[in-house]
C-alpha positions as a Markdown table, in Angstrom:
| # | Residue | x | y | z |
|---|---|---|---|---|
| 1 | Unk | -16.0 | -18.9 | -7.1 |
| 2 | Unk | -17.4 | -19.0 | -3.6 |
| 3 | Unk | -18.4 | -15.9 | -1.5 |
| 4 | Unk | -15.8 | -13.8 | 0.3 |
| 5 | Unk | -17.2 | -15.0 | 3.3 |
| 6 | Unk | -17.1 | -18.9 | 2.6 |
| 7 | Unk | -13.3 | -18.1 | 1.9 |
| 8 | Unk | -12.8 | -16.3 | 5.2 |
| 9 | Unk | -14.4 | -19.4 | 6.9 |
| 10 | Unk | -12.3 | -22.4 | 5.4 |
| 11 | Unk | -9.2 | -19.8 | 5.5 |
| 12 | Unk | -9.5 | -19.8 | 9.4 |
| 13 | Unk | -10.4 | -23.4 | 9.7 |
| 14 | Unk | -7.7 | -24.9 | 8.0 |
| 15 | Unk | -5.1 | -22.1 | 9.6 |
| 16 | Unk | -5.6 | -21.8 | 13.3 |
| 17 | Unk | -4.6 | -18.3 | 14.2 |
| 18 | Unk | -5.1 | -16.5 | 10.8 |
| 19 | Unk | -7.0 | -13.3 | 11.2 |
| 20 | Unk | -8.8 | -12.1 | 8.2 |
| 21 | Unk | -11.2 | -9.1 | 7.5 |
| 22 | Unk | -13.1 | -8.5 | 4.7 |
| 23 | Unk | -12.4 | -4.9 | 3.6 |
| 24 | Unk | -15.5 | -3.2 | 2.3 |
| 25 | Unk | -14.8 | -1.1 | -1.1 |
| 26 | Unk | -17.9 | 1.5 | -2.0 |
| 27 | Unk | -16.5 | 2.4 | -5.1 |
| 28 | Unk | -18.3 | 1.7 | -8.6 |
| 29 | Unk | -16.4 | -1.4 | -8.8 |
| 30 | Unk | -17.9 | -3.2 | -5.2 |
| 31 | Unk | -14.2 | -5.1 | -5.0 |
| 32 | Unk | -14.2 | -6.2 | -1.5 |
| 33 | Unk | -10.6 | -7.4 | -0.5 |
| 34 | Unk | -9.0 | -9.8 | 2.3 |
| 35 | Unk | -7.2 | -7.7 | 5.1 |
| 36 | Unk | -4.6 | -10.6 | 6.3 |
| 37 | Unk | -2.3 | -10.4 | 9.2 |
| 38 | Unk | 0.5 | -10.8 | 8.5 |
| 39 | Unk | 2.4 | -13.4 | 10.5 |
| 40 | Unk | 0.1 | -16.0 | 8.5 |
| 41 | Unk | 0.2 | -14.3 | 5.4 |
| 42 | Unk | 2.4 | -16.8 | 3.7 |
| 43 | Unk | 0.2 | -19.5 | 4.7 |
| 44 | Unk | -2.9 | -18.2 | 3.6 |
| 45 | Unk | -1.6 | -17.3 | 0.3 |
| 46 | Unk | -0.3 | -21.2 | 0.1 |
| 47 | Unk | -3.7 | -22.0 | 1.3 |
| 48 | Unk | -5.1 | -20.0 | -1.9 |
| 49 | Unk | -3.0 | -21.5 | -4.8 |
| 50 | Unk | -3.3 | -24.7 | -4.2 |
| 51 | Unk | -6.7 | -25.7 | -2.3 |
| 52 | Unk | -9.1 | -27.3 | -5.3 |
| 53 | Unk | -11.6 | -25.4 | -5.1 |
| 54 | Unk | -10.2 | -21.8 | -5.5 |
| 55 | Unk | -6.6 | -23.0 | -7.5 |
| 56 | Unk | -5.8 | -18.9 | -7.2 |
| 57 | Unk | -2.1 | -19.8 | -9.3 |
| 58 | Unk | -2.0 | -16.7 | -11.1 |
| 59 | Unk | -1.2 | -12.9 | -9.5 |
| 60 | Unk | -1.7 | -10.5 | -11.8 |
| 61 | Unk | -0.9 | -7.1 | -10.1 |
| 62 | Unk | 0.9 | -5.9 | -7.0 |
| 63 | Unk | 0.3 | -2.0 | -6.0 |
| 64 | Unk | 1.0 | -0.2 | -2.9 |
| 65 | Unk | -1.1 | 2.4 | -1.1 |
| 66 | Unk | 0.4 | 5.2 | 1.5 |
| 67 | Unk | -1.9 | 5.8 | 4.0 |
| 68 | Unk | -1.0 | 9.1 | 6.3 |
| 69 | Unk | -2.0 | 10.4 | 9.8 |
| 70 | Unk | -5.4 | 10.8 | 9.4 |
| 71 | Unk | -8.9 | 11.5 | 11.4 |
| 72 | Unk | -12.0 | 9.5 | 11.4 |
| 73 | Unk | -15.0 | 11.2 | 12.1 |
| 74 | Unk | -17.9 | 8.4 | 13.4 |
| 75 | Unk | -21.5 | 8.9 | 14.8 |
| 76 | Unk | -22.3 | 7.0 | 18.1 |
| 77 | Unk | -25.4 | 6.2 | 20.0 |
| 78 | Unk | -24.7 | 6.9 | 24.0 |
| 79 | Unk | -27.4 | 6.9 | 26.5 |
| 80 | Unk | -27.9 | 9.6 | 28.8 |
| 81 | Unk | -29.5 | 11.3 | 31.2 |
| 82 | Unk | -31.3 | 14.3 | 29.9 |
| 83 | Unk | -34.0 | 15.6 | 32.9 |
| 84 | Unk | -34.2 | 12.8 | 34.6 |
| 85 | Unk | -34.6 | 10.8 | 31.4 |
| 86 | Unk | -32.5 | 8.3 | 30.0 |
| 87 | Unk | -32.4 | 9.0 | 26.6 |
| 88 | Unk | -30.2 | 7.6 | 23.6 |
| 89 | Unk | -28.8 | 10.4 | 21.7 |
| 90 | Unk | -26.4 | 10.0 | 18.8 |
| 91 | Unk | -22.9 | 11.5 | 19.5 |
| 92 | Unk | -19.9 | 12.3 | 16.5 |
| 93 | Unk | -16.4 | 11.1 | 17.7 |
| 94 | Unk | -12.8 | 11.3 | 16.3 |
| 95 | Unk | -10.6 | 8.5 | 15.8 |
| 96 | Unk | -7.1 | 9.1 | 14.9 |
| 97 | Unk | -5.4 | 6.6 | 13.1 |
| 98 | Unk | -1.8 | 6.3 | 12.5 |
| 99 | Unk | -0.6 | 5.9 | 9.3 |
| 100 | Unk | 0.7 | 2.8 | 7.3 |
| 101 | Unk | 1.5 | 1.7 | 4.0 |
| 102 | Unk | -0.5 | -1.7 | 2.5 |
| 103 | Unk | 0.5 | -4.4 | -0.9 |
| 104 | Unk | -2.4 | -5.1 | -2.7 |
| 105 | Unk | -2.1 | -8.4 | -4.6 |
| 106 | Unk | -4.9 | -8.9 | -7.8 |
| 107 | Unk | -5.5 | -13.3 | -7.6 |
| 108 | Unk | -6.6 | -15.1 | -10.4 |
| 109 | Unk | -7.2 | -18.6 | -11.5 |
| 110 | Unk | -6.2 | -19.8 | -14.6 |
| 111 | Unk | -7.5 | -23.4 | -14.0 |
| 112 | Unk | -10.6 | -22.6 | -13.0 |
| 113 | Unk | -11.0 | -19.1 | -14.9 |
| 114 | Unk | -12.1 | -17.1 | -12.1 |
| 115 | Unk | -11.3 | -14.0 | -10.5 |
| 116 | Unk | -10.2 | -11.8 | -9.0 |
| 117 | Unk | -9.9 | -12.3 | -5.6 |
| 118 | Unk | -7.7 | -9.4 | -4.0 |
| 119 | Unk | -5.4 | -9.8 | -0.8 |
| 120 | Unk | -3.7 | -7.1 | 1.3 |
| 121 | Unk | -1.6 | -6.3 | 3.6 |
| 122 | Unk | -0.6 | -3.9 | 5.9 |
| 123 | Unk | 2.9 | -2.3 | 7.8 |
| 124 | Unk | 2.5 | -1.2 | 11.5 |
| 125 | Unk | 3.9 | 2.3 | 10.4 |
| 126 | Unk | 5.1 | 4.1 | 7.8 |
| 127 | Unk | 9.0 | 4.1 | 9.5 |
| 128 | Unk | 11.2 | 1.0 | 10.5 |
| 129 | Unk | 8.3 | -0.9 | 10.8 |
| 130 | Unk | 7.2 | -0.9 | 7.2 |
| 131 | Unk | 8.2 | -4.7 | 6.8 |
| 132 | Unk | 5.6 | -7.5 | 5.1 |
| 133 | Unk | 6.2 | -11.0 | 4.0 |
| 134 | Unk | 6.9 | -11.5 | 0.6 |
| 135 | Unk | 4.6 | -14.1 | -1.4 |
| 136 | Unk | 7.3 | -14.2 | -4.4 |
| 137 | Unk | 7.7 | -17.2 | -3.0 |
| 138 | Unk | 4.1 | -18.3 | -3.5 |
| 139 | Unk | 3.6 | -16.2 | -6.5 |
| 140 | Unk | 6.7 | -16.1 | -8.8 |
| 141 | Unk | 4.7 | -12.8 | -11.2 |
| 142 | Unk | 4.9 | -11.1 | -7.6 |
| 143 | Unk | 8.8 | -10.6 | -7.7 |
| 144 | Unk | 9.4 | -7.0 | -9.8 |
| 145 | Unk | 6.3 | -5.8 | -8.3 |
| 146 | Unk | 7.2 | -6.2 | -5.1 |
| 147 | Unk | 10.9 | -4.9 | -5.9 |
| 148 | Unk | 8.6 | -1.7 | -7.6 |
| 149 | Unk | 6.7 | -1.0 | -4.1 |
| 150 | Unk | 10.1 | -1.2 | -2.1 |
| 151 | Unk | 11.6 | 1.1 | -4.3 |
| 152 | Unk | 9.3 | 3.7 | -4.4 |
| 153 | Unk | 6.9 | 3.1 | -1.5 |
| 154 | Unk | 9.8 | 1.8 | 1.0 |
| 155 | Unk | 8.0 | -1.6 | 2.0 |
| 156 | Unk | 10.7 | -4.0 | 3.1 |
| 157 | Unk | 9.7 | -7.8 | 1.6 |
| 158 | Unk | 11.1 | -10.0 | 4.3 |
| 159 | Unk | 12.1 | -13.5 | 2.3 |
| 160 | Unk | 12.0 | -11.5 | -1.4 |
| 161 | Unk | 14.7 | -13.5 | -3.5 |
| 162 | Unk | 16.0 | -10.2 | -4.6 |
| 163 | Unk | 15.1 | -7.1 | -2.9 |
| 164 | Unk | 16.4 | -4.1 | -4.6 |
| 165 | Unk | 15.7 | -0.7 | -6.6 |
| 166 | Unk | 13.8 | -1.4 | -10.0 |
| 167 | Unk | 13.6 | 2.2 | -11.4 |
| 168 | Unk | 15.3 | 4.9 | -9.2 |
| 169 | Unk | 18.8 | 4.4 | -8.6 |
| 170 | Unk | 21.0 | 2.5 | -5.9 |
| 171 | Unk | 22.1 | 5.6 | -4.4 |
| 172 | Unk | 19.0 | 7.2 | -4.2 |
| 173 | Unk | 17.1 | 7.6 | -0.7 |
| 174 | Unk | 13.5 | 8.7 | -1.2 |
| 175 | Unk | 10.3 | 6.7 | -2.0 |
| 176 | Unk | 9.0 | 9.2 | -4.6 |
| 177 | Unk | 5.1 | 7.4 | -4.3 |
| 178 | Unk | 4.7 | 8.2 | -0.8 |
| 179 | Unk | 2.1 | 11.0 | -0.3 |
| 180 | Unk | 4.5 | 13.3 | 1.4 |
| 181 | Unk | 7.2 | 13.1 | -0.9 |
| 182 | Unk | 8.5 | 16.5 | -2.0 |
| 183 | Unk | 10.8 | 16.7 | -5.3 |
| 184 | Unk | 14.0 | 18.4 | -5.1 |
| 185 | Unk | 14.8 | 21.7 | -6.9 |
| 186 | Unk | 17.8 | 20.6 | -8.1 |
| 187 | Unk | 17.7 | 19.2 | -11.4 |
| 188 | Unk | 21.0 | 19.1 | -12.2 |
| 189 | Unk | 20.8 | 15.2 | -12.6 |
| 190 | Unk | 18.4 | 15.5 | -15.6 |
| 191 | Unk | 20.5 | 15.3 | -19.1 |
| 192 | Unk | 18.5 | 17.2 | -21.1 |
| 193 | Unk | 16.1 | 19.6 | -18.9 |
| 194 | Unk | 13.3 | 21.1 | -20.4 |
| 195 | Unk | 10.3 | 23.7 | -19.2 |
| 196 | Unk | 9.5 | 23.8 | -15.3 |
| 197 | Unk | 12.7 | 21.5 | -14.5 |
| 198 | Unk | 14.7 | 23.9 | -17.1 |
| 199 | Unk | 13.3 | 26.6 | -14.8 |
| 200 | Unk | 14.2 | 24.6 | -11.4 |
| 201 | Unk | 17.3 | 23.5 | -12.9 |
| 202 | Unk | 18.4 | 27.4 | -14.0 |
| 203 | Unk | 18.3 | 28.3 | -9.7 |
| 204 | Unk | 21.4 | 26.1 | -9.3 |
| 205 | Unk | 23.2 | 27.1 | -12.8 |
| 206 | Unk | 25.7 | 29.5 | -11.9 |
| 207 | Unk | 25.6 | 32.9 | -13.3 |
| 208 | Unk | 27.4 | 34.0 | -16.6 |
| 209 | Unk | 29.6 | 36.8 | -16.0 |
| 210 | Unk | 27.6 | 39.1 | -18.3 |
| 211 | Unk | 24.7 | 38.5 | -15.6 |
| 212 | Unk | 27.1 | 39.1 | -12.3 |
| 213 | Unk | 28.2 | 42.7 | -14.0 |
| 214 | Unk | 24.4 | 43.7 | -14.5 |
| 215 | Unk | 23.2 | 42.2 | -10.9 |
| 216 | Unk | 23.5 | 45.0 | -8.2 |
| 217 | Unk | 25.9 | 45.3 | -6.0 |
């Protein structure tokens, strides 16, 4: 398969407009990613599946990440003038950057046998604008997993066939995956409780009346 950076060329060729970064990954694993914007999102992943050389037909795997509020310390070089000198010194700055949610999509090719190439996305926020294209359409494997991440990360996948809870239930309003999600202490809801949520579950049983003649009054 060509180089991440022979992709990002004929990707930005062939789509006037599309904006794509390569995302740097220094874990063990080195997988650099695609950072696409979104309004041409569909069209590069169209541009994937079917263009000869990369044939990327088969998506494997679908995740989201939460990403919070968060501060980024960097290390600039200013010049300055230090006793009449101007000198370059190196400076450390903050950057605070909002926080957002991303889908991560795992690409393969089953005609060619290569892979993986992985594509992301990203929401402007982590409130009503948490809204990405869907590439069901492109990618039909994409459909549950994208119905997954709006369930529990709260993405909303504009153009998803069928956009809807997949594990928790219809009535339920949380988006237990997100980093600042805080369980309840009612576990009233659980049929058969059992150590810590027995425990949590006990604080909303109400008392027997043996235990309301011992309890002070």
């Amino acid at each position: 398969m060509e180089t991440l950076d022979q992709i990002k060329a004929r990707i930005e060729a062939a789509i006037p407009g599309a904006k794509i970064e390569i995302v740097q990954n220094g874990s063990p694993s080195q997988q650099q990613s695609f950072l696409m914007d979104n309004e041409h999102a569909h069209e590069v992943a169209q541009f994937l599946r079917i263009d000869p050389a990369l044939r990327l037909d088969f998506c494997s795997n679908v995740t989201g990440v939460d990403w919070l509020d968060r501060v980024v310390k960097k290390k600039v070089k200013v010049k300055k003038l230090i006793e009449g000198e101007e000198k370059e010194v190196v400076e450390s700055t903050e950057e605070k950057i909002p926080g957002y949610l991303e889908a991560v999509y795992h690409l393969y090719s089953m005609t060619h046998k290569h892979g993986p190439l992985i594509i992301r996305m990203r929401t402007m926020d982590r409130g009503d604008g948490a809204r990405l294209p869907s590439l069901t359409p492109v990618w039909r494997s994409a459909e549950f997993q994208e119905r997954e991440i709006f369930d529990l990360y709260g993405i909303h996948f504009d153009g998803h066939p069928d956009l809807r809870r997949i594990l928790m239930w219809d009535e339920f309003e949380d988006h237990p995956m997100r980093k600042d999600y805080r369980e309840p202490d009612d576990y009233e809801w659980e049929p058969t409780p059992h150590d810590e949520v027995l425990a949590r579950a006990k604080q909303h049983y109400p008392p027997r009346p043996a235990e309301q003649e011992l309890r002070p009054s």
